[in-house]
C-alpha positions in Angstrom: 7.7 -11.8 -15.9 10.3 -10.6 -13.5 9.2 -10.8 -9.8 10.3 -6.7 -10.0 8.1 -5.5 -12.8 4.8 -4.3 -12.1 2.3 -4.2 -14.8 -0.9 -1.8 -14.4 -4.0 -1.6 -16.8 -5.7 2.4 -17.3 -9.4 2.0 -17.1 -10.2 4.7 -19.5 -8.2 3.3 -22.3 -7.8 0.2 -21.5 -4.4 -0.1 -22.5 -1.3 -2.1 -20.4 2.1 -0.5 -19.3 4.7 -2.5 -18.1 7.5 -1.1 -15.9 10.8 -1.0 -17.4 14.1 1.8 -18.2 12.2 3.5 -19.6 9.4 5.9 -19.2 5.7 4.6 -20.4 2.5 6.6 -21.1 -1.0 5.5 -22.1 -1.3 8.3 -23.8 -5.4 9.2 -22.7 -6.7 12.1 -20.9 -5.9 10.4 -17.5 -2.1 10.5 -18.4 -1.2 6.9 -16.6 2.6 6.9 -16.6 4.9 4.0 -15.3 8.1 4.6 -14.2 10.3 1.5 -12.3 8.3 1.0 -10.0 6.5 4.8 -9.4 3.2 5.1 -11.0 0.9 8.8 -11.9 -1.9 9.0 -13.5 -4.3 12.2 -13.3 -7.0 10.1 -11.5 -5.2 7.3 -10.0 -8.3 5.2 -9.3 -8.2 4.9 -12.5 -5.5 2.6 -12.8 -5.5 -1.1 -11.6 -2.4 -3.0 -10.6 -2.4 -6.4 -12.5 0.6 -8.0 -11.7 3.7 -7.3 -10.0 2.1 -5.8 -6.0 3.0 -8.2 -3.2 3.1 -7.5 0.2 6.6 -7.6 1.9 6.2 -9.9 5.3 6.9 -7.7 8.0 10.6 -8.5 9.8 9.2 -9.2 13.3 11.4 -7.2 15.4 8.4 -8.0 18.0 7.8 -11.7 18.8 4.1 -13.4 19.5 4.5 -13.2 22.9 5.1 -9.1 23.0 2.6 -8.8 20.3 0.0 -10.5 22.6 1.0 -8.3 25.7 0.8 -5.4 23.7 -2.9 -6.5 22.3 -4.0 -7.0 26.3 -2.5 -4.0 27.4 -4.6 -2.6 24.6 -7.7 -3.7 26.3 -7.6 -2.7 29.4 -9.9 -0.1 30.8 -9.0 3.0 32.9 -10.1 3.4 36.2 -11.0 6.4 37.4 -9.9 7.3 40.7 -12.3 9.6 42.9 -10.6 11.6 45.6 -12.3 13.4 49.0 -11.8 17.1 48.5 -12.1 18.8 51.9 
């Protein structure tokens, strides 16, 4: 399959859609519809994703060494300052 088509699976029918031009519809009472790559259901936990979901690696506009600063700046605890009122 092409990296760009996704491919889900409806739980209540049990039937597979794959993405393409063209609009697909399980045709149950939950209605799962793909689309490209936009996917509607009625209940969408019922519909798994079976192929075709990766995760895009972030482009690291941070590097390690800011993301560690950040992450210790994080941690750090706030003093609270008492002041004399006279």
């Amino acid at each position: 399959m092409n990296s760009n088509t996704l491919t889900i699976r409806c739980k209540c029918c049990g039937k597979e859609l794959t993405s393409s031009s063209k609009r697909n519809s399980c045709g149950c009472l939950n209605q799962a519809t793909i689309y490209g790559d936009k996917i509607s259901a009625v209940d969408l936990s019922q519909i798994v994703v079976t192929e075709g979901l990766t995760k895009k690696k972030s482009s690291g506009i941070l590097s390690q060494d800011d993301l560690a600063f950040q992450e210790a700046r994080r941690q750090r605890k706030v003093r609270k300052l008492e002041f004399e009122i006279r």
